[in-house]
mmCIF file of the N, C-alpha and C atoms, coordinates in Angstrom:
data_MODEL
# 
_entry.id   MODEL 
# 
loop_
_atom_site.group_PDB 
_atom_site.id 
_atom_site.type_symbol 
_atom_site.label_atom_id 
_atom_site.label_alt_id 
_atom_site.label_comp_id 
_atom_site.label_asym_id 
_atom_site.label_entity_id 
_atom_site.label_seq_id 
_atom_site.pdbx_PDB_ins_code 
_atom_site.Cartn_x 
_atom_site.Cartn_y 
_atom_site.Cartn_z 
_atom_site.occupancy 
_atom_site.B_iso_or_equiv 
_atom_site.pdbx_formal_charge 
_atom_site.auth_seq_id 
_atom_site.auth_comp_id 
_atom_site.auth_asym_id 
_atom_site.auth_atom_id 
_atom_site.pdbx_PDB_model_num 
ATOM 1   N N  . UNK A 1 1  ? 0.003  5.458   -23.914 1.00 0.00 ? 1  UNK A N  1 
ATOM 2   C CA . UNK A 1 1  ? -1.065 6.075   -23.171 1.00 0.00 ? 1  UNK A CA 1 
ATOM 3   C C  . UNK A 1 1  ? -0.749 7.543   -22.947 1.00 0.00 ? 1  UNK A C  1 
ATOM 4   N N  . UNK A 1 2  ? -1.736 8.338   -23.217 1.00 0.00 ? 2  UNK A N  1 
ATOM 5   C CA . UNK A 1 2  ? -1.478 9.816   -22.517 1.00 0.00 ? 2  UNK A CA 1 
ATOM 6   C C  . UNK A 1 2  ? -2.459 9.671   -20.924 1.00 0.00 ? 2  UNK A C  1 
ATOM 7   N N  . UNK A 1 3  ? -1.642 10.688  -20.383 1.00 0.00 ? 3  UNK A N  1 
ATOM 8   C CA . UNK A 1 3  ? -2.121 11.112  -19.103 1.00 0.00 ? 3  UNK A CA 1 
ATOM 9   C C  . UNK A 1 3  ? -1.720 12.442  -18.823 1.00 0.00 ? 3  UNK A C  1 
ATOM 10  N N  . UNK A 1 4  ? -2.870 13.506  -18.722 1.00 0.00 ? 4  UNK A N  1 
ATOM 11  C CA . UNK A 1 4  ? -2.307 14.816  -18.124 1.00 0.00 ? 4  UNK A CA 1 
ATOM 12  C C  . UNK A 1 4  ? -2.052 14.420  -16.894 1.00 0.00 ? 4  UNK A C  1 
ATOM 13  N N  . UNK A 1 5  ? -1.441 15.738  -16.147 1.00 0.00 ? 5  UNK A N  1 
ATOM 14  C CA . UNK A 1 5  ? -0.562 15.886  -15.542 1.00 0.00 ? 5  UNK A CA 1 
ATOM 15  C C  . UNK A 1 5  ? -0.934 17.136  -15.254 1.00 0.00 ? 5  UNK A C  1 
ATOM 16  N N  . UNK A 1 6  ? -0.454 17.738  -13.631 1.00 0.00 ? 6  UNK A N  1 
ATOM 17  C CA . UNK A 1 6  ? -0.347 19.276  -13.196 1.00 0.00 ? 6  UNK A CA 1 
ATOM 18  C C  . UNK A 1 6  ? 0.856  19.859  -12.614 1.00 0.00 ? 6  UNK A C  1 
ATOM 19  N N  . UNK A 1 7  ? 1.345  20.859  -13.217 1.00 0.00 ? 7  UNK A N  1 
ATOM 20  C CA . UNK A 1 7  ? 2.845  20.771  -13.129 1.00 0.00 ? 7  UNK A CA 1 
ATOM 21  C C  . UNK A 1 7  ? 2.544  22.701  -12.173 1.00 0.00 ? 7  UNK A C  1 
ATOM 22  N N  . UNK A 1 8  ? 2.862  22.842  -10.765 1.00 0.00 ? 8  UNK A N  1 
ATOM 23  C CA . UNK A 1 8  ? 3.041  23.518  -10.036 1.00 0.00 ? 8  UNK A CA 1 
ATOM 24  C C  . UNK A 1 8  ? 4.430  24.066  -9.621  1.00 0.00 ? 8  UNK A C  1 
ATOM 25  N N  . UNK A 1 9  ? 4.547  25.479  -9.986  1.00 0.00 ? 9  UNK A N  1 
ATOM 26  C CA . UNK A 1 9  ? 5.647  26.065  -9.206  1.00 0.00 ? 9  UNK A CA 1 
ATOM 27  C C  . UNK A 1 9  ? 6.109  26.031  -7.815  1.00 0.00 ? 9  UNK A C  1 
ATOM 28  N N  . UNK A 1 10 ? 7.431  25.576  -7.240  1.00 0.00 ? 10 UNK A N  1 
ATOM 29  C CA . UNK A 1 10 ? 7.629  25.277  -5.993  1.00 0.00 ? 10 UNK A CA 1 
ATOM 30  C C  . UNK A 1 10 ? 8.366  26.638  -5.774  1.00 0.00 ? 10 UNK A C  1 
ATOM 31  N N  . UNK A 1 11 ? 7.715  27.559  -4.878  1.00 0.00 ? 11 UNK A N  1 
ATOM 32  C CA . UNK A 1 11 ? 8.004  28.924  -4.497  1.00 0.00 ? 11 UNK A CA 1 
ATOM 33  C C  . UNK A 1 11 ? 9.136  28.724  -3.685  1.00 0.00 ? 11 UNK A C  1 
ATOM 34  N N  . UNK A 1 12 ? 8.799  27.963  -2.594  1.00 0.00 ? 12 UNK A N  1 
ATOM 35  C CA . UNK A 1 12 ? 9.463  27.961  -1.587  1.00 0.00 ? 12 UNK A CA 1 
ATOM 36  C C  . UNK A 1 12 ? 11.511 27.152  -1.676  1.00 0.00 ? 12 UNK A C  1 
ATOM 37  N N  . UNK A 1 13 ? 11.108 26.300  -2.404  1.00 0.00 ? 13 UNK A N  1 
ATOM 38  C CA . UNK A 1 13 ? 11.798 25.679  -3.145  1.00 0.00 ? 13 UNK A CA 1 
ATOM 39  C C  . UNK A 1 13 ? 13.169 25.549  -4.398  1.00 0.00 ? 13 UNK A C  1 
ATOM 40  N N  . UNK A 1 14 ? 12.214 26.350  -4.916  1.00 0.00 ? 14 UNK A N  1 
ATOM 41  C CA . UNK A 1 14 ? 12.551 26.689  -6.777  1.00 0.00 ? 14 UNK A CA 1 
ATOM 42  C C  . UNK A 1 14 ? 11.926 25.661  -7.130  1.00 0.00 ? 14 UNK A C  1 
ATOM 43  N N  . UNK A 1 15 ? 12.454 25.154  -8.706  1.00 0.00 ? 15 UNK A N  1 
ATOM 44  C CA . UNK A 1 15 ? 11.567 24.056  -9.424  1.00 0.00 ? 15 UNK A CA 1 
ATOM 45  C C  . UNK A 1 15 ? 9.946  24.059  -9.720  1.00 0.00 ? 15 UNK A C  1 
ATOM 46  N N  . UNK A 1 16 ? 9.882  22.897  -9.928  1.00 0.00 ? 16 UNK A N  1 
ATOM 47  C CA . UNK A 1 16 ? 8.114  22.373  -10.183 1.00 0.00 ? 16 UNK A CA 1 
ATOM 48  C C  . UNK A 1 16 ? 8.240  21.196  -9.803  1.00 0.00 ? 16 UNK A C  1 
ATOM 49  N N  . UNK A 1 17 ? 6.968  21.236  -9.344  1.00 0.00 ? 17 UNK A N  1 
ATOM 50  C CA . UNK A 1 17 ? 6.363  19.524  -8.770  1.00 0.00 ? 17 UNK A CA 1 
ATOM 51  C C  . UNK A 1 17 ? 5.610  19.636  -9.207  1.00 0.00 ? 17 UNK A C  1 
ATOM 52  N N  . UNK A 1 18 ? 5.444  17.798  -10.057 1.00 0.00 ? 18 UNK A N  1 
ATOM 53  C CA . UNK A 1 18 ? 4.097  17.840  -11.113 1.00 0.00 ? 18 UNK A CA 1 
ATOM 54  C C  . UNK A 1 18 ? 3.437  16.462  -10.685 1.00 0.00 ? 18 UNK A C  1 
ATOM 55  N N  . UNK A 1 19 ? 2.601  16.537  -10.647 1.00 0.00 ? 19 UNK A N  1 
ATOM 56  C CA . UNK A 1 19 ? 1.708  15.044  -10.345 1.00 0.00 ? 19 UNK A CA 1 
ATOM 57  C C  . UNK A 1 19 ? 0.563  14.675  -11.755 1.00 0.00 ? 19 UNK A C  1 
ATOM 58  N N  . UNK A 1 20 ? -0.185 13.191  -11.416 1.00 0.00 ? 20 UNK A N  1 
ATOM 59  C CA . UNK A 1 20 ? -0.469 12.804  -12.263 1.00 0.00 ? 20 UNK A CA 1 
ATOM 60  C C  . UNK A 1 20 ? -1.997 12.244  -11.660 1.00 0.00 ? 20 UNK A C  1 
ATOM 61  N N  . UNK A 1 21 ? -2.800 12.829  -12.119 1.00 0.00 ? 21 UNK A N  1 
ATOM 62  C CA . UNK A 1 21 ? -4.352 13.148  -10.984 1.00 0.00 ? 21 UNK A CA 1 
ATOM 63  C C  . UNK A 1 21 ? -5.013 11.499  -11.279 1.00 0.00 ? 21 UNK A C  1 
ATOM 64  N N  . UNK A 1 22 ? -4.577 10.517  -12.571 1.00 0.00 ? 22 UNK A N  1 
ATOM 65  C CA . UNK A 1 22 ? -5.065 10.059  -12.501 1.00 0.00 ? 22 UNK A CA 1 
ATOM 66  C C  . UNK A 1 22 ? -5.143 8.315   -11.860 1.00 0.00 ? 22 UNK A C  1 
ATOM 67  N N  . UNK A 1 23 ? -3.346 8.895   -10.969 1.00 0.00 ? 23 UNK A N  1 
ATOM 68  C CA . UNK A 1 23 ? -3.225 7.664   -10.868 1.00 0.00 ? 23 UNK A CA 1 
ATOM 69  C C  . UNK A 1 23 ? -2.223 8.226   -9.424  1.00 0.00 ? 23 UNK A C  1 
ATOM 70  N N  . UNK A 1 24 ? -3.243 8.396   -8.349  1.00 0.00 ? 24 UNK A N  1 
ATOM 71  C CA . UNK A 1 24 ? -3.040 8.975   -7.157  1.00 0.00 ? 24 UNK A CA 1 
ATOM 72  C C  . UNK A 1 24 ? -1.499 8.260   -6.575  1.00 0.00 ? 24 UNK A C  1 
ATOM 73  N N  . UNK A 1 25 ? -0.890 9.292   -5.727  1.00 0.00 ? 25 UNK A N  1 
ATOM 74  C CA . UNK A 1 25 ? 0.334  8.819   -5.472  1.00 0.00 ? 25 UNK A CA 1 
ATOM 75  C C  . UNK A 1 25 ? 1.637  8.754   -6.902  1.00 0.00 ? 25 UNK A C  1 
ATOM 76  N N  . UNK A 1 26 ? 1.174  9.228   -7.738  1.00 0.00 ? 26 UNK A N  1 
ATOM 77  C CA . UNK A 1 26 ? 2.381  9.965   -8.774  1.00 0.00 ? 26 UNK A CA 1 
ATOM 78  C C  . UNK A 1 26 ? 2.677  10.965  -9.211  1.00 0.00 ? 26 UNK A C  1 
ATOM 79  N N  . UNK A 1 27 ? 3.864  10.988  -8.211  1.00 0.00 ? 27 UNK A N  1 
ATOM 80  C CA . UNK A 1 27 ? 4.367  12.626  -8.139  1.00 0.00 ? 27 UNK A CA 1 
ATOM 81  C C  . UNK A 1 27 ? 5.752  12.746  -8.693  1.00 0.00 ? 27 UNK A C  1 
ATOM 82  N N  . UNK A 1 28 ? 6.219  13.620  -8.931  1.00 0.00 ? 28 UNK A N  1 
ATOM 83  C CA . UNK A 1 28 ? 7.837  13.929  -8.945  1.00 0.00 ? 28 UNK A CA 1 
ATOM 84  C C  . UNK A 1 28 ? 7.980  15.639  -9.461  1.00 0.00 ? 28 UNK A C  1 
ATOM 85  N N  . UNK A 1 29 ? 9.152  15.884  -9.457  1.00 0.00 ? 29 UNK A N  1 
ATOM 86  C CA . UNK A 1 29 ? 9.935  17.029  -9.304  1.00 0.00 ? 29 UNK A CA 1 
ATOM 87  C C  . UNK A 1 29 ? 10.904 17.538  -9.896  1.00 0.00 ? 29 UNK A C  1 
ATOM 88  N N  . UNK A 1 30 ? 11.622 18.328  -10.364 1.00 0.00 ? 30 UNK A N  1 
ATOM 89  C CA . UNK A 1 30 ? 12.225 18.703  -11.494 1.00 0.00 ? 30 UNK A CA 1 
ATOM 90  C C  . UNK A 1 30 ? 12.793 20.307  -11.008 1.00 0.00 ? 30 UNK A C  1 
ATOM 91  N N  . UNK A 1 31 ? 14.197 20.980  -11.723 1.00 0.00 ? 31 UNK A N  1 
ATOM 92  C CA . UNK A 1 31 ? 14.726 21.850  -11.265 1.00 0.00 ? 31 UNK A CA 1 
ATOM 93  C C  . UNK A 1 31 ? 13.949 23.026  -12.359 1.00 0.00 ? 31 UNK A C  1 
ATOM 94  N N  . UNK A 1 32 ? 13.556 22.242  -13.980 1.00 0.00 ? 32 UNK A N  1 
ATOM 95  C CA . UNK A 1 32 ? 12.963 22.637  -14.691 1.00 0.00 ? 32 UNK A CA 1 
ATOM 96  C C  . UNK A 1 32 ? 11.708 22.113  -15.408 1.00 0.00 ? 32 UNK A C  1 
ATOM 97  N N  . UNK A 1 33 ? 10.925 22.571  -15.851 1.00 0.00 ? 33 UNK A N  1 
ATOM 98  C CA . UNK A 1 33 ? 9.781  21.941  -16.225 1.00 0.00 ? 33 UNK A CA 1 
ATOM 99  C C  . UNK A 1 33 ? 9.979  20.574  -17.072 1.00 0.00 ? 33 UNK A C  1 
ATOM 100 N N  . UNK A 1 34 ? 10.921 21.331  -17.639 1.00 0.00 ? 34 UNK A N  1 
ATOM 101 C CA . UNK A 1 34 ? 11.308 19.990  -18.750 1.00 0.00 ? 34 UNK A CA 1 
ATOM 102 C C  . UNK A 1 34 ? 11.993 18.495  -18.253 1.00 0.00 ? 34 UNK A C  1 
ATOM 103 N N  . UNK A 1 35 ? 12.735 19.067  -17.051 1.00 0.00 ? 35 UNK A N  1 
ATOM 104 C CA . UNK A 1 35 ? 12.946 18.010  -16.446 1.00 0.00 ? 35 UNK A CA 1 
ATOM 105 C C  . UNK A 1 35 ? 11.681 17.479  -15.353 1.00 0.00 ? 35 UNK A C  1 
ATOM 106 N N  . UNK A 1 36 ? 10.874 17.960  -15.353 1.00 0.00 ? 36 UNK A N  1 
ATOM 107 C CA . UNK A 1 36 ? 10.042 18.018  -14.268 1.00 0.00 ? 36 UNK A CA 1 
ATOM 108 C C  . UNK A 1 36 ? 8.988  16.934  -15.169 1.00 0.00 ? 36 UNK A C  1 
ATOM 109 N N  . UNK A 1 37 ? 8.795  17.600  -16.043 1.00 0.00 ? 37 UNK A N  1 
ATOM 110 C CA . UNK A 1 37 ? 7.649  16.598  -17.252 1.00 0.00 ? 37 UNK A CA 1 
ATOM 111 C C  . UNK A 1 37 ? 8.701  14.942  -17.789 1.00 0.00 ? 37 UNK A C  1 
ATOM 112 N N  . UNK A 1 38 ? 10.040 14.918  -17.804 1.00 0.00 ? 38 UNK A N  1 
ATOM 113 C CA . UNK A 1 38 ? 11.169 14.031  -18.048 1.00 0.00 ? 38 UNK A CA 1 
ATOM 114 C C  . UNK A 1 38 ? 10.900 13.171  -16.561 1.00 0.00 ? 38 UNK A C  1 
ATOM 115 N N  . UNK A 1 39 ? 10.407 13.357  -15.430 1.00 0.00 ? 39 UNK A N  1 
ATOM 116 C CA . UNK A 1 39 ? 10.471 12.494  -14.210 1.00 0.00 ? 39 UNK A CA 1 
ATOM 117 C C  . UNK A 1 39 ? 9.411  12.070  -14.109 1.00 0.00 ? 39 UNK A C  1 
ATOM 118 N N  . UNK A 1 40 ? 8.158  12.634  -14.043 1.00 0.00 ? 40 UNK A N  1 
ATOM 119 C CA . UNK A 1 40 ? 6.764  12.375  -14.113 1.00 0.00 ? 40 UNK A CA 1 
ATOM 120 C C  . UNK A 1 40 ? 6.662  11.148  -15.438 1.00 0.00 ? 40 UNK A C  1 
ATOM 121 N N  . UNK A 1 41 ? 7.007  11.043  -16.507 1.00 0.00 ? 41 UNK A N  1 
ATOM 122 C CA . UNK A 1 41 ? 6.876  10.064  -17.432 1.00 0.00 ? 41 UNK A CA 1 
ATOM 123 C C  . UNK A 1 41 ? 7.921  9.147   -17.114 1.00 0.00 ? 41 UNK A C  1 
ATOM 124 N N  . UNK A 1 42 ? 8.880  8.662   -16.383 1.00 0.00 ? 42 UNK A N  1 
ATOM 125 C CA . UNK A 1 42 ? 9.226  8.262   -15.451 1.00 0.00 ? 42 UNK A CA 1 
ATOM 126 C C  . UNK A 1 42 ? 8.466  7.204   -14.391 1.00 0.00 ? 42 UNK A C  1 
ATOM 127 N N  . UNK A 1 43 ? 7.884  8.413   -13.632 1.00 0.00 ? 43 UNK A N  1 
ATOM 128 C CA . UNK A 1 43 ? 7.261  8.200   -12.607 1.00 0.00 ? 43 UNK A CA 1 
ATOM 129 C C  . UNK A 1 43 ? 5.731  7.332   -13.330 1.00 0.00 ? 43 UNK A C  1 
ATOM 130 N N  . UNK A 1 44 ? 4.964  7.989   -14.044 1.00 0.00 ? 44 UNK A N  1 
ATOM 131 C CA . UNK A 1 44 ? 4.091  6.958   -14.997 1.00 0.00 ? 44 UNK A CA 1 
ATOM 132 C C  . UNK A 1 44 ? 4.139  5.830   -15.056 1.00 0.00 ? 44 UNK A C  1 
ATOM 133 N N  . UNK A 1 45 ? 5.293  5.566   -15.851 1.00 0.00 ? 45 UNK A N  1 
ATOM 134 C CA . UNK A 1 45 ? 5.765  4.076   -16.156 1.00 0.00 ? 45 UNK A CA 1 
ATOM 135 C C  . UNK A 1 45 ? 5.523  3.144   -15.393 1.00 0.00 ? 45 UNK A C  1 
ATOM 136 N N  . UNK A 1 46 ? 6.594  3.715   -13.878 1.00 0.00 ? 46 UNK A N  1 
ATOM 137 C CA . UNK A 1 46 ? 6.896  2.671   -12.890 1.00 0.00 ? 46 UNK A CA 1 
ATOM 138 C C  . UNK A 1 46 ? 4.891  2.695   -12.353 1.00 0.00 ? 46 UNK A C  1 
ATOM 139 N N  . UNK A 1 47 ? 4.299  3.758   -12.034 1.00 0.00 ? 47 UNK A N  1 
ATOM 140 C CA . UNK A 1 47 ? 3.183  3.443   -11.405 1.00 0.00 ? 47 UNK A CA 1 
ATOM 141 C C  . UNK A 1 47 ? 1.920  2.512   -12.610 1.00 0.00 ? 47 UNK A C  1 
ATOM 142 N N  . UNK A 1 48 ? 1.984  2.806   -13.832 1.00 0.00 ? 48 UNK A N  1 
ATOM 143 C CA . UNK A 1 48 ? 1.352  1.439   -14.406 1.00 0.00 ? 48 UNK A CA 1 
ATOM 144 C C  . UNK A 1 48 ? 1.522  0.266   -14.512 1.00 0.00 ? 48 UNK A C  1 
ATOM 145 N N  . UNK A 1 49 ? 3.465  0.474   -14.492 1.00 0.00 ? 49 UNK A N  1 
ATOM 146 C CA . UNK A 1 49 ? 4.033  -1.162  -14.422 1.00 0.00 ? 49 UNK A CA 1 
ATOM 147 C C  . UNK A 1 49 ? 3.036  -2.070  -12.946 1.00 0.00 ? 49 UNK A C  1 
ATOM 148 N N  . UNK A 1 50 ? 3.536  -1.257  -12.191 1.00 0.00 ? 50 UNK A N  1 
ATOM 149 C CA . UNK A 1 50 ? 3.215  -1.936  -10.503 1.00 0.00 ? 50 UNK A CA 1 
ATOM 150 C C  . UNK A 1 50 ? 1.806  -2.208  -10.419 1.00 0.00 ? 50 UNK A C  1 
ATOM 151 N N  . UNK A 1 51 ? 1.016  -1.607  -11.121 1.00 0.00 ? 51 UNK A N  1 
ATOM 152 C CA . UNK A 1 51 ? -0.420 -1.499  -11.208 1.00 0.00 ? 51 UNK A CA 1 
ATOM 153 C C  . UNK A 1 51 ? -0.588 -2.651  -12.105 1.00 0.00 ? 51 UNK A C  1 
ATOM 154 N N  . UNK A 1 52 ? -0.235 -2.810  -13.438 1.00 0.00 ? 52 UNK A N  1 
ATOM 155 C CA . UNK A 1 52 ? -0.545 -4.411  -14.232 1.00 0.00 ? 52 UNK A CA 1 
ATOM 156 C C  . UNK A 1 52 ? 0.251  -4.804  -13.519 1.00 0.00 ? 52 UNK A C  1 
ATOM 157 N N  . UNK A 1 53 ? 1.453  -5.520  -12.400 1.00 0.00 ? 53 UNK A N  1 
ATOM 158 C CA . UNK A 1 53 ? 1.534  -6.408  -11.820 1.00 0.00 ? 53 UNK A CA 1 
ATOM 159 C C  . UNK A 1 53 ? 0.763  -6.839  -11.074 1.00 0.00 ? 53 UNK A C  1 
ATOM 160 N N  . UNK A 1 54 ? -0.287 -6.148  -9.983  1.00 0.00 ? 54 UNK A N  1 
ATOM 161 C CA . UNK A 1 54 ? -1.297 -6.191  -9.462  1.00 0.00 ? 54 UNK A CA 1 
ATOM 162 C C  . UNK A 1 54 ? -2.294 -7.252  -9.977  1.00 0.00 ? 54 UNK A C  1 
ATOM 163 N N  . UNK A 1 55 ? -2.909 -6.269  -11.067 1.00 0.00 ? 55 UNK A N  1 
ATOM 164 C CA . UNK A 1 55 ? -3.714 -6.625  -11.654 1.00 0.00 ? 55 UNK A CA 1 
ATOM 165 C C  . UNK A 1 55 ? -3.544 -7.889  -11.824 1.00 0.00 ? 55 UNK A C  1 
ATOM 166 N N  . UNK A 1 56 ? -2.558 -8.665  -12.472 1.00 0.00 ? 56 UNK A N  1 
ATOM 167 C CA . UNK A 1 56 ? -2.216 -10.320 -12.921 1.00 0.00 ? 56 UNK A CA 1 
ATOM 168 C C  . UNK A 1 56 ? -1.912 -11.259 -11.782 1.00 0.00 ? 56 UNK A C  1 
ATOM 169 N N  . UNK A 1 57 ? -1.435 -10.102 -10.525 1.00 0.00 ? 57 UNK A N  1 
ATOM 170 C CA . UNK A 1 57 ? -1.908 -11.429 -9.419  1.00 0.00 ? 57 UNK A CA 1 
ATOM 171 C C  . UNK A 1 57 ? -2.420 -11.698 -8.810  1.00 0.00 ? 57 UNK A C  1 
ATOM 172 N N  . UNK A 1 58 ? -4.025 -11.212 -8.991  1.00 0.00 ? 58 UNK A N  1 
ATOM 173 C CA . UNK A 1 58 ? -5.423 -11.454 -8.710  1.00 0.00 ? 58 UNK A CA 1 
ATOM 174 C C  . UNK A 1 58 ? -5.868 -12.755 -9.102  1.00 0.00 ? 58 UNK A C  1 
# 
């Protein structure tokens, strides 16, 4: 599956925090983008996994 993603500079911070618009509540963070885009697909995973678990125990 693809899913964009919005990957924001953390000023205050350093890094980027990038979220994933289409699947509210998936976020993560990174010192570099690359790691930042490396956590978010990550973070993906676990939020579709949990989501088809859902789904099947309806």
């Amino acid at each position: 599956m693809i899913f964009n993603v919005v990957v924001t500079p953390d000023i205050e911070e350093g890094g980027f925090t990038v979220s994933c618009p289409a699947l509210p509540g998936c976020h993560s963070q990174g010192e570099t983008i690359e790691e930042a885009l490396d956590n978010i697909r990550d973070a993906i995973s676990g939020c579709v996994e949990v989501l088809n678990r859902r789904a099947l125990d309806r």
